[in-house]
N, C-alpha and C positions, 0 to 999 in steps of 0.2 A: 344433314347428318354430319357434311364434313365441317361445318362450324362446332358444332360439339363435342366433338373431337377434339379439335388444337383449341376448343376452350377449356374441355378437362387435361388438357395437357400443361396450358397455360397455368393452372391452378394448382397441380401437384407441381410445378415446376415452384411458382409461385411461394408455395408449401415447403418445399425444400430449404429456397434460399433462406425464408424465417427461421427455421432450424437452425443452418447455417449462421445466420445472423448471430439471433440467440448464443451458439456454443460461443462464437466468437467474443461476443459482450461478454459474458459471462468468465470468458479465460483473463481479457483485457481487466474486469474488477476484482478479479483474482491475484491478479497483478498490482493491483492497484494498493490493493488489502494489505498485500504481502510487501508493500513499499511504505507504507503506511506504518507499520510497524518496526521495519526497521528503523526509520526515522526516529519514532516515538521512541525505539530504545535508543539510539544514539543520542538521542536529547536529554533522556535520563541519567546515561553512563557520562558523558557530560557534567551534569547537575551536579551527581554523586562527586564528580571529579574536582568538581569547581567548591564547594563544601568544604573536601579535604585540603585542597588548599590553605581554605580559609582559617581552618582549625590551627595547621601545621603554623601560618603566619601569627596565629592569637600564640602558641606556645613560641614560640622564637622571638616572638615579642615582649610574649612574658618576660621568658629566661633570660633575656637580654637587660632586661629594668632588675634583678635580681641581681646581675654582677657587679 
């Protein structure tokens, strides 16, 4: 009887830690998500940034052959 015991003990124990595990996984890809997308916008605000450049240097270019 006292095997069966510290073996259902072992197994809710067991039970726990998965849970445990699990929330833990779960905050760590949460995190991950949440880093993920920051990146994505900064690679856009970026892009958009690097655009305007481009733009501002085509008219300064222009206005420059104009004078």
């Amino acid at each position: 009887m006292r095997k069966n015991v510290s073996l259902a003990r072992l197994i809710e124990s067991n039970k726990e830690n998965i849970n445990n595990n699990q929330l833990f996984t779960d905050r760590i890809e949460e995190k991950v998500h949440k880093k993920q997308m920051e990146m994505q916008e900064r690679h856009l605000t970026k892009q958009a940034g690097e655009e305007n450049v481009i733009k501002k240097s085509l008219v300064i270019t222009t206005n420059g052959g104009l004078s």
